[in-house]
N, C-alpha and C positions, 0 to 999 in steps of 0.2 A: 451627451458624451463630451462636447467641447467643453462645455463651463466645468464639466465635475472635472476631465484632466486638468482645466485650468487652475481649480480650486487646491488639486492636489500639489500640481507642483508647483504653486505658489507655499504650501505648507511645507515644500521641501526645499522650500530654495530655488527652484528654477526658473526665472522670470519670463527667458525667453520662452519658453515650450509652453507656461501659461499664458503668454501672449498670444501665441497661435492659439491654442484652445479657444479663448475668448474671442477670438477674431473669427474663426469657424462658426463660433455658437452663432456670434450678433449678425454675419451675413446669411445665415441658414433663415434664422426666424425672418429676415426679408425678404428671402428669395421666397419661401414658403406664404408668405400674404401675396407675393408675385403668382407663382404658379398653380397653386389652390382655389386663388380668383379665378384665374382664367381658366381652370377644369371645371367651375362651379359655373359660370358666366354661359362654357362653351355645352355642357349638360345641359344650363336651359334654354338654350337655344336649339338643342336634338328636343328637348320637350315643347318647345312651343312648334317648332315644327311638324313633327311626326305626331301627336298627341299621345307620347309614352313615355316612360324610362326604364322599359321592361327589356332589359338588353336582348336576351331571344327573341325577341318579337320588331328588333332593328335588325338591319345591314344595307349594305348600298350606299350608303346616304353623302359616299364621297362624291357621287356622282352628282346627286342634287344640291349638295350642300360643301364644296371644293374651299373654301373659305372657311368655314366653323372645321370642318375635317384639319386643315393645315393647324390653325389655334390649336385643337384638341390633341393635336399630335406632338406640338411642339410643350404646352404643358403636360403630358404622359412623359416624353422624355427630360425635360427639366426634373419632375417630382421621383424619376426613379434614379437620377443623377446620371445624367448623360454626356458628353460631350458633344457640343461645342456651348451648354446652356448653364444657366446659372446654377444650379444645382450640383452639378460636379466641381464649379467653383470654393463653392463651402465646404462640401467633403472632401474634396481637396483639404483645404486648409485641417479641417480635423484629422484626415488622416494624418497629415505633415506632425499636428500634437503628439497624436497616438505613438508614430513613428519616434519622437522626441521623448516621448515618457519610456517608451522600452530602450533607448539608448541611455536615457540620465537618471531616472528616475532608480526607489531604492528596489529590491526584489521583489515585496508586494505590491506593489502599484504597479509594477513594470508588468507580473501576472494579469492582473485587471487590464491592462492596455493592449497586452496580448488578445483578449478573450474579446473586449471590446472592437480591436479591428477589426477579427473575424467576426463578429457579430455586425458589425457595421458595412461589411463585404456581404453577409447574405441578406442583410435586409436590401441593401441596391440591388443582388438578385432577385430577390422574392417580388421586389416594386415593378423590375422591368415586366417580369411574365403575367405579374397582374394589369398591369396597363397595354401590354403588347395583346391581352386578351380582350378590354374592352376596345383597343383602337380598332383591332381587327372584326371582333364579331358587329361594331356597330356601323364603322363606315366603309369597310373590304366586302366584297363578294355581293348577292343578291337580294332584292327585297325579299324579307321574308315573307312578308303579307302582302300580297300584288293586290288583295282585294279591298286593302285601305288605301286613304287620301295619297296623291303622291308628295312628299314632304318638300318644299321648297328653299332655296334660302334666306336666310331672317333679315330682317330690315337695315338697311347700311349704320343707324346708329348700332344695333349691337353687334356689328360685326365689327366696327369700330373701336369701341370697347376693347371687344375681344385682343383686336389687334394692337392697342399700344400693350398691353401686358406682353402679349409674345413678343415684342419688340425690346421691352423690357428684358424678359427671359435672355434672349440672344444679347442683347446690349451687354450686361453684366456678364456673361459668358467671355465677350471677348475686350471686356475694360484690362483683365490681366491686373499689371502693376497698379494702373492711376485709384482700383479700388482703397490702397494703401488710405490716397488720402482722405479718404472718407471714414475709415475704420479707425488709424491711428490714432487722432486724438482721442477716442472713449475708449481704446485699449488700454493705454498707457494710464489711465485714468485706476485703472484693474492692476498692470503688471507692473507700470511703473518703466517699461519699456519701448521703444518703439518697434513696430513691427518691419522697419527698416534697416533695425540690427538683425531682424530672426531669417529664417530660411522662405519666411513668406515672398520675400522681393522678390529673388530669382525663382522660387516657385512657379507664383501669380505671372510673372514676366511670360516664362518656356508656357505656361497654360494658354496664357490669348495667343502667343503665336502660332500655337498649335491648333488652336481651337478657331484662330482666321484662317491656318491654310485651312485647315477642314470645310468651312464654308465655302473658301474656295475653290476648291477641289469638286466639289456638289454644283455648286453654279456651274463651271465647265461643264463637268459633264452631262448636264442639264441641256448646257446649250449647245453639245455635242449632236446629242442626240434629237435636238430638233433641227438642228442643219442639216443631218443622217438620213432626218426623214420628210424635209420639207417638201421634195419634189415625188415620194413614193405615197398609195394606197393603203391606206392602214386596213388591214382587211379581218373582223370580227369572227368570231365562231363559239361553238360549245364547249366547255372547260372537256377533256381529256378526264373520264372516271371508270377505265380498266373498260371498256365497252359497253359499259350499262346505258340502257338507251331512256329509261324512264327517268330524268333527273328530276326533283322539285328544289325548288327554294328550303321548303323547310331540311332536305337533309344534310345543308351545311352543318359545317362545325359549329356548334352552339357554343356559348361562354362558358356551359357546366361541360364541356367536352373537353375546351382547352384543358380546361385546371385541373381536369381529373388526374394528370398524375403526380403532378403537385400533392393534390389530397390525398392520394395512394401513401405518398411518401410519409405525410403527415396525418395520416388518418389517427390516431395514438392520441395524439395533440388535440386537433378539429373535431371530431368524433363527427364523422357525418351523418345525415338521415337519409335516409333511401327509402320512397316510396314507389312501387309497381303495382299497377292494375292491367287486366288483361288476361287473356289465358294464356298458359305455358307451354300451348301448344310449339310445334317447329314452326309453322306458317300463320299465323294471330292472325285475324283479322284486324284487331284494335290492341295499341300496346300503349301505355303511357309509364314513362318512367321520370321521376322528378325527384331530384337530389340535392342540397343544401347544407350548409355547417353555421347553424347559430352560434352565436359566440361563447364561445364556453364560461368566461367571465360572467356574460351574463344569463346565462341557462342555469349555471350552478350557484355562482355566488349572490349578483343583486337581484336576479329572480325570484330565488327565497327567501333573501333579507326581505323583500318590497312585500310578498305575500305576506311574511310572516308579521312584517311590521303591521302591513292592513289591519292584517287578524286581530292585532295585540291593541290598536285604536278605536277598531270597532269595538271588542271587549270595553276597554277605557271608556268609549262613551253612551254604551250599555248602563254603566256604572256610576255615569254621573247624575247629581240629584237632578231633582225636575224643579223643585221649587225654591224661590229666592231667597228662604228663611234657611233651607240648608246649606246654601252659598256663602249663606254668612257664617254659618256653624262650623262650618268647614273652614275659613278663614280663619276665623278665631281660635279653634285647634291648631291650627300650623301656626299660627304667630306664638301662642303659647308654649307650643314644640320645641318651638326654636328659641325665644327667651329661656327655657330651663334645657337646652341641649349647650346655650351661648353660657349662662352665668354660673349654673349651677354643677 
């Protein structure tokens, strides 16, 4: 979205709002090698721990694992664009475009920027509730499997790792302005202006200070609450579930629980699968329900390209000769082909 708005209102004249465009585009694809490492890094480190990545079959693992949990938390909210993290930085900046193309721009483009914001406002929704559901189901609430290994945490290099990219995340979140100087010259390279003229400066400026008090504001209160509590008993007990007395681990909210009414909404779109075994009795003794949405892209579209093309190669080499002498016969016909297709 940032390069096309920038593309456009460079075709119409408008340097500075392709300025921001471009400036959004080229800090997003950074922040994104930033916070994708460290959701990838902080996944295999749940994997080499727990020996899974079967999210129903995780939870807890804040407790064991308080370090890759924080990492893991901090890129879920970088990648769904959050504040105080570098992510809302760049979208930031794109929205600022967008916001610039429905002010300058001509009527249809200015439609396209319309539709694009809003598009660009639900996909930051759709990211937060997909990652607010793996944070939750994998590191909140109780092991699901009490009868497997208890998961540990992983070796100080890669929590290491982990932790300069979160550092990064948050860094860039609160650079604010000085990101200028890093941007500007390859902008201006594009618009031809600096993003020193555009609405980027005081943007980026009001962003890191906003985005320092908010970290400040969380350390307080952090450290509020362990002063609160440094001389009292913290005293444990059973979650609170309407009086039911037989609780298990497995009947937390699972990750296909969360999203279920996401997929309600989008059922049309996702087309989900629903599989039930079990009898339909009131009281089952055994129930299993398991539910999923393949990606429709590839269920309909490259799913039967890929088969049909198989099909169409195994034919093809059905088809071709066995013996050397036709290899050549066969050659010699196309080259001839093609000399009286070329001169004649």
């Amino acid at each position: 979205m940032g390069a096309g708005v920038g593309l456009v209102a460079l075709s119409t004249g408008h340097p500075a709002v392709a300025a921001l465009g471009f400036a959004g585009a080229l800090l997003h694809v950074t922040n994104h090698a930033l916070f994708k490492s460290l959701l990838f890094l902080a996944a295999g480190a749940v994997g080499k721990a727990s020996g899974t990545l079967q999210i129903d079959r995780l939870g807890g693992l804040a407790r064991r694992m308080p370090r890759t949990a924080l990492c893991f938390t901090v890129g879920a909210a970088a990648i769904s664009g959050l504040p105080p993290l570098n992510g809302f930085v760049s979208e930031f900046l794109v929205y600022l475009a967008l916001l610039g193309a429905i002010v300058s721009l001509p009527v249809v483009p200015q439609s396209a920027a319309v539709l694009a914001f809003a598009v660009l406002a639900c996909v930051g929704g759709l990211a937060s509730a997909c990652f607010a559901k793996a944070t939750g189901a994998i590191f909140l609430g109780a092991r699901r499997s009490p009868e497997e290994a208890v998961p540990q945490e992983v070796p100080a290099e890669m929590q290491l790792s982990m932790g300069v990219l979160a550092a990064a995340c948050l860094g860039i979140g609160l650079a604010g302005s000085t990101l200028i100087a890093g941007l500007d010259p390859v902008v201006r390279q594009f618009s031809a202006v600096s993003l020193r003229e555009t609405a980027a400066l005081g943007g980026l400026t009001l962003v890191g200070a906003l985005s320092a008090a908010l970290v400040g504001a969380a350390f307080a209160a952090w450290l509020s609450v362990r002063w609160l509590l440094r001389r009292r008993t913290v005293k444990t007990g059973p979650t609170w579930v309407c009086g039911y007395p037989a609780v298990q681990p497995s009947m937390q909210t699972t990750a296909s629980s969360f999203a279920q009414p996401l997929i309600l909404v989008f059922k049309n779109i996702l087309l989900p699968v629903r599989h039930q075994s079990g009898s339909s009795a009131a009281f089952p003794a055994a129930l299993a329900v398991e539910e999923h949405c393949p990606d429709p892209i590839e269920r309909f579209l490259l799913g039967p390209g890929v088969t049909g093309g198989a099909v169409a190669f195994s034919v093809a080499r059905q088809a071709q000769p066995k013996r050397v002498q036709s290899y050549v016969l066969a050659i010699f016909i196309t080259l001839v082909g093609l000399l009286w297709w070329r001169l004649g």
